[in-house]
LOVEXVEX-80869 format. One line per 5 residues: number of its first residue (from 1); for each residue x, y, z of N, C-alpha, C. Coordinates in steps of 0.1 Angstrom, whole numbers, plus 5000, padded with zeros to 4 digits. Each point is the difference from the previous one (the first is absolute). Layout:
# residues N
NUM	X:Y:Z:X:Y:Z:X:Y:Z | ...
//
This chain:
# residues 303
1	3148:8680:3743:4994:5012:4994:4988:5004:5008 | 4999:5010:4998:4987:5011:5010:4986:4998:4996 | 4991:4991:5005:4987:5001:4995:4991:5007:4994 | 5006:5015:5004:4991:5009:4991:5007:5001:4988 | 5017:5002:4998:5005:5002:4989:5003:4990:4990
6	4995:4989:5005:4997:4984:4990:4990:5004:4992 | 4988:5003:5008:4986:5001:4994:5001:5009:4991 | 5005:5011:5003:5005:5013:4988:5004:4999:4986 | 5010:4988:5006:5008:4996:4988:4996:4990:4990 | 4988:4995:5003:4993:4988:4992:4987:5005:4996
11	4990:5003:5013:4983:5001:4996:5005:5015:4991 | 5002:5010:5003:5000:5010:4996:5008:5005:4988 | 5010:4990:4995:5008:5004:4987:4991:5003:4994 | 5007:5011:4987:4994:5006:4989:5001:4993:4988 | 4996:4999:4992:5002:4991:4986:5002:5013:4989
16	5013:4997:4994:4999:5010:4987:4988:4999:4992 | 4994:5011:4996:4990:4999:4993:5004:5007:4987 | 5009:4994:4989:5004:5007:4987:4988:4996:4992 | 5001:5011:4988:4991:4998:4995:5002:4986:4992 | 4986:4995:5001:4997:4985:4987:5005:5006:4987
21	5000:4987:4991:4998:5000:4988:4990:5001:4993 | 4994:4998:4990:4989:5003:4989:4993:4981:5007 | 4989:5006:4999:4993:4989:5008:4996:4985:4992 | 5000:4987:5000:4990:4990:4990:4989:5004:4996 | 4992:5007:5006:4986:5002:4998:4999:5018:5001
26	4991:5001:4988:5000:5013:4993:4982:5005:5009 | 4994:4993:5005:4988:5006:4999:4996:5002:5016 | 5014:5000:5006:4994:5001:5021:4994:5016:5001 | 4994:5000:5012:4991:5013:5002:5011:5007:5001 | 5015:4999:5008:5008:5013:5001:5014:4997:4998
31	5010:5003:4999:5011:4999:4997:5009:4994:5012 | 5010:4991:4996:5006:4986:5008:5008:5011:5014 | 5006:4995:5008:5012:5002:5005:4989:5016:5010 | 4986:5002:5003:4994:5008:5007:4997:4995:5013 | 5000:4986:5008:4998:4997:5012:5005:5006:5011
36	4993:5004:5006:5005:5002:5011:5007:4995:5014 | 4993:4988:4999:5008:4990:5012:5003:4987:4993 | 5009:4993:5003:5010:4988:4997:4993:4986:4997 | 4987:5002:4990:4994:4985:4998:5010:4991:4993 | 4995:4985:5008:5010:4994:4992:4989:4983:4996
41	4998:4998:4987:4993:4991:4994:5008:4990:4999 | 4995:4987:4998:5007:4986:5002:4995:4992:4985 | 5009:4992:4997:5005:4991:4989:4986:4995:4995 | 4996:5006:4986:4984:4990:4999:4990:5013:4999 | 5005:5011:5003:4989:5012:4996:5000:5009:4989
46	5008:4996:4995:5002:5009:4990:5007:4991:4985 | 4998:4984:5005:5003:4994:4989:4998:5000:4988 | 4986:5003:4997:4992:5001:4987:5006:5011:4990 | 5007:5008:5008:5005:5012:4991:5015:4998:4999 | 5011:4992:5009:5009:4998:5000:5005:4989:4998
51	4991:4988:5001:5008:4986:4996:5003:4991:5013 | 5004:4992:4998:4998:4989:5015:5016:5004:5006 | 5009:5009:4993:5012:4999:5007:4996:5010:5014 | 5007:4993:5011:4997:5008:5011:5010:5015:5000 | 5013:5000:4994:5008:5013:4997:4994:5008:4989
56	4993:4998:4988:4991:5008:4990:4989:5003:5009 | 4994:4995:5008:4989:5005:5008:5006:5011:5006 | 5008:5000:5010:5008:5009:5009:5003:5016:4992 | 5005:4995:4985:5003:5009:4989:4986:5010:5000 | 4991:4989:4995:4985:5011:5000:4997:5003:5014
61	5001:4996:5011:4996:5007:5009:5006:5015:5005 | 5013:5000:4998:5004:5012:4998:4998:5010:4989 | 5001:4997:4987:4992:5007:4989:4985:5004:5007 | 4994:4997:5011:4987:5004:5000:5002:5009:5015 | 5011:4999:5003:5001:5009:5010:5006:4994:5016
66	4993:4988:4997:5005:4995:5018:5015:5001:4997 | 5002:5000:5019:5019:4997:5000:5002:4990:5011 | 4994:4992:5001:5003:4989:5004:4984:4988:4998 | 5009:4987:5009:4994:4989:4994:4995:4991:5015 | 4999:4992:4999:4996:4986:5009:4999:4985:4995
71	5009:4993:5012:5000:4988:4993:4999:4988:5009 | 4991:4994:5006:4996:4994:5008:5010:4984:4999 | 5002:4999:4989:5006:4986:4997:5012:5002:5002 | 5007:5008:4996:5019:5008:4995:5007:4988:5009 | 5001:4997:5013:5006:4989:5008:4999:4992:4996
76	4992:4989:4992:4997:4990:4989:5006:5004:4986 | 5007:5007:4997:4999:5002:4989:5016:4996:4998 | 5008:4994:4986:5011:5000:4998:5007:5011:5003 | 5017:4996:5001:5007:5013:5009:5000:5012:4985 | 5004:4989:4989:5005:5007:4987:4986:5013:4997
81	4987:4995:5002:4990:5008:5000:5000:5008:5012 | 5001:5003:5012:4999:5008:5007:5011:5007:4995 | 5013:5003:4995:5010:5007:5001:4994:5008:4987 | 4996:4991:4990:4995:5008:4984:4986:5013:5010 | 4991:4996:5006:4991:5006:5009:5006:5017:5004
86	5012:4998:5006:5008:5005:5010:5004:5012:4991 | 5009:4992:4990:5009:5012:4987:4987:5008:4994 | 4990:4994:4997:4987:5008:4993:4999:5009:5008 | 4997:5000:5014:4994:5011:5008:5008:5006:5005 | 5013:5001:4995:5011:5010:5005:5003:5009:4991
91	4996:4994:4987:5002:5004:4982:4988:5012:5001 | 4989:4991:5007:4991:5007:4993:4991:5012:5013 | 5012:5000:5011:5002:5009:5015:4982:4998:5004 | 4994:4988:5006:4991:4995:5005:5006:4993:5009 | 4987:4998:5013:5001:4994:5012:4996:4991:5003
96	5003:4986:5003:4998:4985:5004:4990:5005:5014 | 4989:4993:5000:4990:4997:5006:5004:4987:5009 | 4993:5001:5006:4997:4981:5010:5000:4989:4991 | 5006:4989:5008:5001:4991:4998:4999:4988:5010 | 4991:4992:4999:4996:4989:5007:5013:4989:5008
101	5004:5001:5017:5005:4994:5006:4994:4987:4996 | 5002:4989:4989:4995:4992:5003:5009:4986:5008 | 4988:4999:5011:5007:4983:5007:4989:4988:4996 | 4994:5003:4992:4994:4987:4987:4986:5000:5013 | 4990:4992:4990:4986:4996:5004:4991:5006:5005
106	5004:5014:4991:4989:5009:4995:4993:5004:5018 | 5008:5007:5009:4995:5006:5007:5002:4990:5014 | 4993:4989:4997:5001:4988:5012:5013:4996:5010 | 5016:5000:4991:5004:5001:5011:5000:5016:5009 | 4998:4993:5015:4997:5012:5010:5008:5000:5010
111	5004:5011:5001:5008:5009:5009:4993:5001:5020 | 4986:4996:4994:4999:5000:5014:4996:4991:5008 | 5006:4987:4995:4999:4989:5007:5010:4998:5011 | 5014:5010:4998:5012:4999:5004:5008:4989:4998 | 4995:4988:4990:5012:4990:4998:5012:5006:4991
116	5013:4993:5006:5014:5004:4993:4996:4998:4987 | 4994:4988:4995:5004:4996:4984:4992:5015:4990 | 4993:5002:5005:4988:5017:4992:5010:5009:5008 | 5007:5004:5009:5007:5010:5003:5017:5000:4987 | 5000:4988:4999:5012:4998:4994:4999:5001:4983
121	4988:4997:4997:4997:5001:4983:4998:5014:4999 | 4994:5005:5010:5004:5015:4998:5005:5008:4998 | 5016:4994:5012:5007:5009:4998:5009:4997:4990 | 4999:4985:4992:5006:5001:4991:4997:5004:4982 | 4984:5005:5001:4993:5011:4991:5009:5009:5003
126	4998:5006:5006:5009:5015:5005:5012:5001:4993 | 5010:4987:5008:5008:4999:4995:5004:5002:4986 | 4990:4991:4989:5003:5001:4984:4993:5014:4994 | 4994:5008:5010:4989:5016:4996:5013:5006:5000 | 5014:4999:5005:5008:5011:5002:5002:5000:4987
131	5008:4990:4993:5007:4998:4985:4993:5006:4989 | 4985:4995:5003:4990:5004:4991:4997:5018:4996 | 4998:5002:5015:4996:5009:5001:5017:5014:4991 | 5013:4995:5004:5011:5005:4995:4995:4998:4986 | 4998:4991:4993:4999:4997:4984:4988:5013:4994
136	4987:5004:5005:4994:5002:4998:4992:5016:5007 | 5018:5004:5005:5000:5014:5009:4983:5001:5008 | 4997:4992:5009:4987:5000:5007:5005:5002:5013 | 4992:5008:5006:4999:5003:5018:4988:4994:5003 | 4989:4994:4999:4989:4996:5010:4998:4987:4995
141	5001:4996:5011:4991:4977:4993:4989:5001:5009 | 4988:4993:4995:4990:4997:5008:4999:4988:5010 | 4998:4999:5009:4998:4993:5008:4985:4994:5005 | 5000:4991:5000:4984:4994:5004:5006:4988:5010 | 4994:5003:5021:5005:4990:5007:4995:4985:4996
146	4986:5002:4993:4996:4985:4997:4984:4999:5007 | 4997:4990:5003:4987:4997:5004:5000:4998:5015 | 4987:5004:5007:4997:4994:5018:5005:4984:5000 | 5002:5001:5013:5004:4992:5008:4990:4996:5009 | 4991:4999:4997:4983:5000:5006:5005:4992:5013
151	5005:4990:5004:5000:4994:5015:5005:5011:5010 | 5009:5008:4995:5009:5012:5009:4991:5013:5004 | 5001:5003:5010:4995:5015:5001:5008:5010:4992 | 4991:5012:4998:5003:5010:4988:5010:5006:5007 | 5007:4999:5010:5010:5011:5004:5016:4988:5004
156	4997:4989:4999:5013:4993:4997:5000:4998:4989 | 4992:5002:4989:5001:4998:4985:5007:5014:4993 | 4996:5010:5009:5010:5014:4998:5008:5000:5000 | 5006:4993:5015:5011:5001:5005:5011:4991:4989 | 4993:4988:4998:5013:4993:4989:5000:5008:4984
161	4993:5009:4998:5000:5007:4991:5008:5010:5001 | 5002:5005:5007:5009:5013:5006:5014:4997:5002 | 4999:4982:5006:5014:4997:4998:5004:4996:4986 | 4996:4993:4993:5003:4997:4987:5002:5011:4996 | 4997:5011:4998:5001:5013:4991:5010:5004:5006
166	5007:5007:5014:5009:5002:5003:5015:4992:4993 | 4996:4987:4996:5011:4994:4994:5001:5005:4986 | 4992:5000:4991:4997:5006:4991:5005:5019:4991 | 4999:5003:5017:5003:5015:4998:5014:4998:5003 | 5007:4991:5004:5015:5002:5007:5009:4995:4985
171	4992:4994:4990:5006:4991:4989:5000:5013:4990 | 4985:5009:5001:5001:5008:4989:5006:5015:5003 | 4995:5004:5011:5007:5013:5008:5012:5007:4991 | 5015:4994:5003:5011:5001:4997:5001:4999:4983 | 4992:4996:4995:4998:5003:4983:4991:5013:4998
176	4995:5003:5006:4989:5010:4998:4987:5001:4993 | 4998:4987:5006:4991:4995:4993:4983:5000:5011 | 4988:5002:4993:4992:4998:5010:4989:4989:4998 | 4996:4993:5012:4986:4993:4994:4994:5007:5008 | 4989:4998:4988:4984:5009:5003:4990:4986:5002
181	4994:5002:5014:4989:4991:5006:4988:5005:4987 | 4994:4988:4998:4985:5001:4991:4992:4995:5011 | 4990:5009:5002:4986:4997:5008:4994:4991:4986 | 4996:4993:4998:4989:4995:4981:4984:4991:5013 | 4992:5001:4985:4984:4997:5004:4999:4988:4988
186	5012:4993:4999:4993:4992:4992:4998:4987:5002 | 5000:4996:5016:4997:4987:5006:4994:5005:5013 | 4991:4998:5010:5003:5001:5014:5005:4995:5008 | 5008:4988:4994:5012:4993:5005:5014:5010:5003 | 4998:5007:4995:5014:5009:4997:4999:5009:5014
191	5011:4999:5010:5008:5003:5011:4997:5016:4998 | 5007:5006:4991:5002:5015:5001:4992:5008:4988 | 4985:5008:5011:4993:5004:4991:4994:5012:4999 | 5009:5008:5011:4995:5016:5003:5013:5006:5003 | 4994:5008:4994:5011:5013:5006:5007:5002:5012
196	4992:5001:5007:5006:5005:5013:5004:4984:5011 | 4996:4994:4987:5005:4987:5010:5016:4997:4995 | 5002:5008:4987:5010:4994:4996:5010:5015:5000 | 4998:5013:5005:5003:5009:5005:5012:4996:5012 | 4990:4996:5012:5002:4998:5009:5011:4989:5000
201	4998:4989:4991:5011:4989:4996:5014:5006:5000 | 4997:5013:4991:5014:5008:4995:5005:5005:5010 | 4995:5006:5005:5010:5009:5012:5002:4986:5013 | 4995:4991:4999:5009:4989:5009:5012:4996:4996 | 4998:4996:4985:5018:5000:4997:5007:5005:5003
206	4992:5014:4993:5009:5012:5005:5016:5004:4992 | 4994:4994:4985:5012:5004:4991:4994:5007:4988 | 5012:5007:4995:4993:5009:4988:5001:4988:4988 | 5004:4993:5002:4997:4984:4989:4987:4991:5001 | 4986:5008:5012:4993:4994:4999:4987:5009:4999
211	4994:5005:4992:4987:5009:4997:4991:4988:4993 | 4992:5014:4998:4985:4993:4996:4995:5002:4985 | 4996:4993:4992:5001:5003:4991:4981:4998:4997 | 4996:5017:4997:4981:5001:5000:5000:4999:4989 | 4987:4992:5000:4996:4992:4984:4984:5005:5000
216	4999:5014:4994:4987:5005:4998:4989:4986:5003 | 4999:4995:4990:4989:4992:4992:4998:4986:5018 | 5011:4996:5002:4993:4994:5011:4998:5002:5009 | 5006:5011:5009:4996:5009:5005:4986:5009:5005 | 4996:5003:4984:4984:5001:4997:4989:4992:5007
221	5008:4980:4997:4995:4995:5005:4994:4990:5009 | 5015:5005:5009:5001:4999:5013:4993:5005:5010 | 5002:5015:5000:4998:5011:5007:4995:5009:4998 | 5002:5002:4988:4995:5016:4992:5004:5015:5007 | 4995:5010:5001:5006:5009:5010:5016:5005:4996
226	5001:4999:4982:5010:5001:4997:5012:5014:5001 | 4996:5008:5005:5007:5014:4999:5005:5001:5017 | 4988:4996:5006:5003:5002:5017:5007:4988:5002 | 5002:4986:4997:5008:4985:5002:5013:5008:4989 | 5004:5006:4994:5015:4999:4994:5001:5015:5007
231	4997:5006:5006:5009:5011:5011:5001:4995:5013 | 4989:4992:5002:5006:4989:5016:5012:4996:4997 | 5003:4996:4991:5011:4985:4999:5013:5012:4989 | 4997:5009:4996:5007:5006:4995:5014:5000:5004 | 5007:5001:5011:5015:5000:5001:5003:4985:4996
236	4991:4988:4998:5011:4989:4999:4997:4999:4984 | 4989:5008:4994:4999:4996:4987:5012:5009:4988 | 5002:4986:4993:5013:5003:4994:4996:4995:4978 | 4990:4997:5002:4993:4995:4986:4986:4996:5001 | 4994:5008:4987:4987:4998:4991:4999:4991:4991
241	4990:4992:5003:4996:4993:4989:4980:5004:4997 | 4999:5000:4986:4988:5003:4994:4988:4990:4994 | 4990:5005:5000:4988:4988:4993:4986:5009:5007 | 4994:4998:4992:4986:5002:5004:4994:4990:5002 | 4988:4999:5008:4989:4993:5009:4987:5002:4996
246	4994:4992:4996:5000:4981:4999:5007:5001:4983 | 5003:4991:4998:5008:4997:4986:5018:5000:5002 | 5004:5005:5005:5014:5002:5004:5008:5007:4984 | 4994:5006:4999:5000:5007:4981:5009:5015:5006 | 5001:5009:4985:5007:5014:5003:4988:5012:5006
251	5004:5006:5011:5000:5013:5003:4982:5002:4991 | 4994:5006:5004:4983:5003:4997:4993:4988:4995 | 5004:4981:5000:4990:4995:4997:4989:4998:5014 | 5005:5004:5013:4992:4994:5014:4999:5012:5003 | 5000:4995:5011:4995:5008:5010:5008:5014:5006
256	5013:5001:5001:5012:5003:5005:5000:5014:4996 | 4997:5013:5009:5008:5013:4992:5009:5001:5000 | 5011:4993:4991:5007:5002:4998:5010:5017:4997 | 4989:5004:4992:5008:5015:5000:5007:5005:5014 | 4984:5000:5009:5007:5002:5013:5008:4995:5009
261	5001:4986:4997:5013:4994:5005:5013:5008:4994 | 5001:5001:4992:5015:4997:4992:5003:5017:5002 | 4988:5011:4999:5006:5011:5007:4998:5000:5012 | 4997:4992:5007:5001:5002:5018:5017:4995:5000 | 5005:4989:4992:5012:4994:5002:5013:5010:4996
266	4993:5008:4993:5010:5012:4991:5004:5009:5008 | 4989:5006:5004:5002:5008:5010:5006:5001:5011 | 5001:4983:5005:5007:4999:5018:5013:4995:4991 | 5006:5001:4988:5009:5001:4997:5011:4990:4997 | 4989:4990:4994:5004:4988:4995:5007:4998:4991
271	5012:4997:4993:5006:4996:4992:5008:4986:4994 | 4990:4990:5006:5005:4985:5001:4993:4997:4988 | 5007:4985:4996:4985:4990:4995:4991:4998:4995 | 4989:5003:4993:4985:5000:5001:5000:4984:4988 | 5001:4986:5008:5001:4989:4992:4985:5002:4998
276	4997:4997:4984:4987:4997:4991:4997:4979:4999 | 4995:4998:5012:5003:4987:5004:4979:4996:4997 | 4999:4998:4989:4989:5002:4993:4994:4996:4990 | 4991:4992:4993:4996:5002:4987:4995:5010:4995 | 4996:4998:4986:4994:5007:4988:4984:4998:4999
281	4990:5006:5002:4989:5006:5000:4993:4996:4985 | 5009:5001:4989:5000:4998:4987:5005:4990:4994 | 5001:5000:4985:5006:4989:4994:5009:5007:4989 | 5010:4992:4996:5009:5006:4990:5006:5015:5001 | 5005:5003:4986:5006:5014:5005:4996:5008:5003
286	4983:5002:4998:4996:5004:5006:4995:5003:5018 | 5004:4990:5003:4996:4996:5014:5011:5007:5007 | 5016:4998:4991:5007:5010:5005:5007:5011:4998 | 4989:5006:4995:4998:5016:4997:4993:5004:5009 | 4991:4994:5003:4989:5005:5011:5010:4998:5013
291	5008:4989:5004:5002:4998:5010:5017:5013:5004 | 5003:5007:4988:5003:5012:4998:4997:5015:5004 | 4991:4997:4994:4987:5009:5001:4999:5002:5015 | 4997:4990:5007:4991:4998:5013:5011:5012:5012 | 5016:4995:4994:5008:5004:5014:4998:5012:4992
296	5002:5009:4988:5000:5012:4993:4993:5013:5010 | 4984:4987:5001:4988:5010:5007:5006:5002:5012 | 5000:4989:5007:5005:5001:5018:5009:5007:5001 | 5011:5002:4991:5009:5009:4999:4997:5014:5005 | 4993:5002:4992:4997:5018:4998:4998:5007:5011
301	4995:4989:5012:4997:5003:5013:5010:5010:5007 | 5017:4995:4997:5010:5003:5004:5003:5017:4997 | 4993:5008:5002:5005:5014:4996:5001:5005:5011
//
């Protein structure tokens, strides 16, 4: 398939936007089913008003307007629950978010040491992301190469990165499936942590199965320079993930103008993802009212 008409066909789909139903909660500032771009909140934010089932959450999440979700675990999760996952969000015409490539130990095994045994747990993540990813109608899994290889120089530690992922893209490619590279700031151990370092990663592959996937909030605090660093790297970026800085909380508790992110994103004509990969600022249902509330404001930006 044609690299521009893959990318077309995935970052850029449209999500039916029918109207919600009558909402759980009677007292939000504006009425459900008004977003303008495709947030999607994860399992645990909206419990207090919905109950610990992760499909009744999903239920209120669309009563409140989102049309899709995120689920970092979903590859961990029973097949019987991923497929219940899957029927919900087809029922209820919402869009599967990212989902975590995991090859176990939380980041550590790495991709850029070049040994076979980490090239091969990977590819056999991949391998079980396809099934998953069919059960749970998803196009993007996250990818994290793992940690430095501190004895190696930084450009043979690329290089086995670039090869590992090229295996990666050849496993998901033909499904149509993508992994999205995560730059994250939450070790400085961690291999891949800028943009344009992990830009540059993507067009080495050089498959439309391997983009980047910008995560506001670490981002922020990596680099910062957030409007001019996501039009640099713009053609490989293929997903948003959100959080405000310092706290990693919703949209106006840091630092982050958000407004003007999310209409800088609108405007160059964004229609992917926007994963709410985040806590709550607050406590109880109230906490997620407010954290409601928060995308409502940033919203309004979009006119």
């Amino acid at each position: 398939m044609k690299r521009s008409s893959f990318i077309q066909s995935t970052m850029l789909a449209g999500i039916s936007l029918a109207a919600a139903p009558m909402s759980f909660a009677t007292n939000l500032p504006q009425q459900p089913g008004k977003f303008r771009m495709n947030y999607a909140p994860h399992e645990g934010q909206f419990s207090n008003h919905a109950g610990k089932s992760f499909l009744d959450q999903i239920r209120y999440m669309h009563d409140q307007g989102f049309r899709a979700i995120e689920d970092n675990g979903m590859l961990q999760r029973p097949v019987a629950e991923q497929e219940q996952i899957g029927k919900l969000l087809e029922k209820l015409q919402m869009q599967m978010g990212v989902f975590v490539v995991d090859a176990g130990d939380n980041w550590k095994t790495s991709l850029t040491t070049g040994k076979k045994e980490f090239k091969d747990r990977f590819a056999d993540a991949c391998r079980r992301s396809i099934d998953t990813a069919k059960r749970c109608q998803a196009t993007w899994v996250t990818v994290v190469p793992g940690f430095f290889e501190r004895p190696l120089p930084m450009d043979i530690q690329t290089g086995h990165v670039i090869d590992a992922l090229r295996i990666g893209a050849e496993i998901l490619e033909p499904h149509g499936l993508i992994m999205v590279l995560e730059p994250l700031s939450d070790t400085p151990e961690l291999f891949l942590r800028h943009s344009d370092q992990t830009s540059m990663i993507c067009k080495a592959v050089n498959s439309p199965s391997c983009k980047l996937l910008y995560d506001i909030y670490h981002m922020q605090r990596n680099e910062g320079n957030l409007i001019k660093n996501i039009d640099l790297c713009w053609d490989e970026i293929a997903y948003i993930q959100i959080g405000d800085n310092p706290g990693r909380n919703e949209p106006g508790t840091g630092e982050i103008n958000y407004g003007n992110i999310f209409k800088h994103l609108h405007n160059k004509g964004y229609k992917g993802v926007m994963g709410m990969e985040h806590g709550k600022s607050g406590e109880g249902k109230a906490g997620e009212l407010q954290l409601i509330k928060s995308y409502q404001e940033a919203d309004k930006f979009l006119i």
